[in-house]
C-alpha positions as CSV (number, residue, x, y, z in Angstrom):
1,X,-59.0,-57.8,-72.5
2,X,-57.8,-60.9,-72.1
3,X,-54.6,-59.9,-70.0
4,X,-57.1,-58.1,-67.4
5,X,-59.0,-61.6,-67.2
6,X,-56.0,-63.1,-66.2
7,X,-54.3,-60.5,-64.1
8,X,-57.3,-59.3,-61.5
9,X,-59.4,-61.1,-59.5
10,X,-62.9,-61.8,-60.4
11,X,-64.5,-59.0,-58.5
12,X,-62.1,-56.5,-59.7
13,X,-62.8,-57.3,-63.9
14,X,-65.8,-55.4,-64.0
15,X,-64.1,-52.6,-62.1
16,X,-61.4,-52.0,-64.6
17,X,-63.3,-52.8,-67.4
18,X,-65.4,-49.9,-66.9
19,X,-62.2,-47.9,-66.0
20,X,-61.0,-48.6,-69.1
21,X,-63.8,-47.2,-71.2
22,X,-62.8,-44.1,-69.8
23,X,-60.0,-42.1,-71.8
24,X,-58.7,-40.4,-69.0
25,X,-58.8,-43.8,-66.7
26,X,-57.0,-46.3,-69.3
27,X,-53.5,-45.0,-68.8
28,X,-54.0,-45.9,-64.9
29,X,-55.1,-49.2,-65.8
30,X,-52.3,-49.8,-68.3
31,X,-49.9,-49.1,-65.6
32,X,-51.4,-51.1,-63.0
33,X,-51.7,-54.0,-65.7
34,X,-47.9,-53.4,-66.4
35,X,-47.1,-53.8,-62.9
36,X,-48.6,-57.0,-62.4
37,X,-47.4,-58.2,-65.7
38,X,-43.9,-57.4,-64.4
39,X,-44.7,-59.4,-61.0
40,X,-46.0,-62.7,-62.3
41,X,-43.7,-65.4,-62.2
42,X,-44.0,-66.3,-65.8
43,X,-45.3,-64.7,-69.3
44,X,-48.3,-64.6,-70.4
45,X,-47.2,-65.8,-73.5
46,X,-51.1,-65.8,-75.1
47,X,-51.7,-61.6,-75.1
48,X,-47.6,-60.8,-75.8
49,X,-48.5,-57.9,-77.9
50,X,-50.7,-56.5,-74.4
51,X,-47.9,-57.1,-72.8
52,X,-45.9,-55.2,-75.0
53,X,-47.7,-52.3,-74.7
54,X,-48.2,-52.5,-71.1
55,X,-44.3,-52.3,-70.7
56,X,-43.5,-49.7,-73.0
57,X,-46.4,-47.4,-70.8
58,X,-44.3,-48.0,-68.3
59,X,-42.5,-45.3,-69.1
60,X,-41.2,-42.5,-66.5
61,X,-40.4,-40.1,-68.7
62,X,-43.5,-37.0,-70.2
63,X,-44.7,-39.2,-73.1
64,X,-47.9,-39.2,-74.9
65,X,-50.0,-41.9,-75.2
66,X,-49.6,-41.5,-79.3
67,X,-46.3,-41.8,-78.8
68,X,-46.8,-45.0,-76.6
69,X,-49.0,-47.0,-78.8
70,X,-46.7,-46.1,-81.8
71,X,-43.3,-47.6,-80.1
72,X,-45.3,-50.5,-79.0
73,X,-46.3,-51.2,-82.5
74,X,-43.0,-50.6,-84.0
75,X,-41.5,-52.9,-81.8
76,X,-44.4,-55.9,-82.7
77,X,-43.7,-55.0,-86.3
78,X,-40.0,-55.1,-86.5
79,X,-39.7,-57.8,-84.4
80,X,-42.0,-59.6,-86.8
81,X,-40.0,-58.7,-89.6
82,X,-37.2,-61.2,-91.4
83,X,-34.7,-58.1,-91.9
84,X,-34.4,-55.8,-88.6
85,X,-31.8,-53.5,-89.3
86,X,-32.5,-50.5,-91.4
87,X,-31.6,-50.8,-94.7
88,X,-30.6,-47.1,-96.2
89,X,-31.6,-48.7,-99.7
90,X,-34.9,-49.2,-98.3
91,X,-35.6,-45.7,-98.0
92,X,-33.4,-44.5,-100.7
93,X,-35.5,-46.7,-103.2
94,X,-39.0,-45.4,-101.7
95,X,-37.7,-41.7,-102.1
96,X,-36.5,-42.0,-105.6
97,X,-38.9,-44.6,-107.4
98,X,-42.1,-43.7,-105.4
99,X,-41.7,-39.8,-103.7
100,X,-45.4,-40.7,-102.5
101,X,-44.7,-43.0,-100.1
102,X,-42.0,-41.2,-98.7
103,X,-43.3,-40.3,-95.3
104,X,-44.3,-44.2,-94.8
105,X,-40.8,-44.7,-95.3
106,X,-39.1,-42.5,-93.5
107,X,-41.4,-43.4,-90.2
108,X,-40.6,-47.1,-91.2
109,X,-37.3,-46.5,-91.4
110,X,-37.0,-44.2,-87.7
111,X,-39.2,-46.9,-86.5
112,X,-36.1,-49.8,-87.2
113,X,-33.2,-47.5,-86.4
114,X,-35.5,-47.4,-83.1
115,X,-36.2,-50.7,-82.9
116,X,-32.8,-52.4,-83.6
117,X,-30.8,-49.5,-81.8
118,X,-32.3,-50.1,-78.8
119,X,-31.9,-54.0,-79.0
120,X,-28.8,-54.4,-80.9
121,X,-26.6,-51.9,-80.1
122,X,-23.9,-53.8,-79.2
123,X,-24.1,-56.2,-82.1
124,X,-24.7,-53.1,-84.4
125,X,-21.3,-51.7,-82.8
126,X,-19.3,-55.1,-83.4
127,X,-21.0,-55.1,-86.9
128,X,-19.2,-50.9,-87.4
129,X,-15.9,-52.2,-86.0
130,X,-15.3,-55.3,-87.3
131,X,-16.9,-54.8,-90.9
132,X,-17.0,-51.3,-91.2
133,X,-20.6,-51.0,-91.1
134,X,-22.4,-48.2,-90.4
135,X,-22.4,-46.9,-86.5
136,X,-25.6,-47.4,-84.5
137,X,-24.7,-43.4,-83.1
138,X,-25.3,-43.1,-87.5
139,X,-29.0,-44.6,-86.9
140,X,-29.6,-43.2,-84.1
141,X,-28.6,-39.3,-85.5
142,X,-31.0,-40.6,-88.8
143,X,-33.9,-41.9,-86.7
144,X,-33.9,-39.0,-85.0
145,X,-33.8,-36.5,-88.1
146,X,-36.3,-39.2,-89.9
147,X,-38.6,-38.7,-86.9
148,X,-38.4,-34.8,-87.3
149,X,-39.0,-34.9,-90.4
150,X,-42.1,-36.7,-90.5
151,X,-43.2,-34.1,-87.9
152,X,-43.0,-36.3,-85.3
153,X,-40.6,-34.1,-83.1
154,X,-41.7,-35.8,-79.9
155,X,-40.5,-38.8,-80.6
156,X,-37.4,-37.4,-81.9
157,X,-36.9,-36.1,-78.6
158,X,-37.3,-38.7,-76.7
159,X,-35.7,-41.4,-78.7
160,X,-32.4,-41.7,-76.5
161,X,-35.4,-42.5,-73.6
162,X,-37.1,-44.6,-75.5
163,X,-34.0,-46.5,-76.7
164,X,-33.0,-47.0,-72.9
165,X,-36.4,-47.7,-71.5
166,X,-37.2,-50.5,-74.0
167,X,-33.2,-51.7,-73.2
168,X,-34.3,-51.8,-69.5
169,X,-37.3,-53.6,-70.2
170,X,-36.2,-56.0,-72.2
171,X,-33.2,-56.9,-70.8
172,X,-31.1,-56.2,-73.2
């Protein structure tokens, strides 16, 4: 809650505290969070992961909050992580060696071909043409299959929205 402290005024805390406890009420009060994240001069660089999540419900596209929280915490987790491109020996590895753990690795793996397609595309391209890697359109087809898969079909659908939204957010 620390955000709220630091966003609203002191007679307005209480307020959307006890909005928030309210299922139905927190998405309101995410979004009115988000705007005045978005309208503060600077970051508030203590709650970043708030912040995150406040921008990504920014959304204006029919998304779930599910589908919210889980693109706000696949973008703190790979942006945490040393290596954020997908790595197709990743997954191959987890399929082959342990099948159990397969559906944590294929949502890992949509997760980064989300992640990294919607911050690095144009690195990802320079990376296809000049080196012949493989295209981001490639990890963006397999995220989107990996996503179905896992029977997440939602997010599979919306992952060319989600890819732009976070792009437009981000400033990327």
């Amino acid at each position: 809650m620390g955000v709220i402290d630091s966003l609203f005024k002191q007679g307005e805390i209480e307020a959307v505290k006890s909005l928030w406890d309210d299922p139905e009420c927190r998405r309101s009060v995410i979004r009115e969070e988000s705007k005045r994240i978005l309208k503060e001069d600077k970051p508030i660089f203590s709650h970043p992961q708030e912040q995150i999540m406040a921008m990504v419900y920014q959304a204006d596209f029919n998304c779930s909050d599910d589908e919210c929280v889980f693109v706000a915490g696949a973008i703190i987790k790979n942006m945490r992580s040393t290596n954020i491109f997908p790595q197709l020996e990743e997954l191959f590895t987890d399929f082959v060696f342990r099948p159990e753990r397969s559906n944590y690795a294929s949502m890992n793996f949509a997760s980064k071909c989300l992640v990294s397609t919607s911050f690095f595309y144009k690195n990802m391209e320079r990376l296809h043409k000049r080196y012949s890697a493989l295209s981001p359109e490639y990890y963006i087809a397999v995220g989107k299959k990996a996503f179905e898969v896992i029977n997440m079909p939602k997010l599979s659908q919306h992952f060319d929205n989600w890819r732009s939204h976070i792009s437009e957010f981000f400033c990327v």
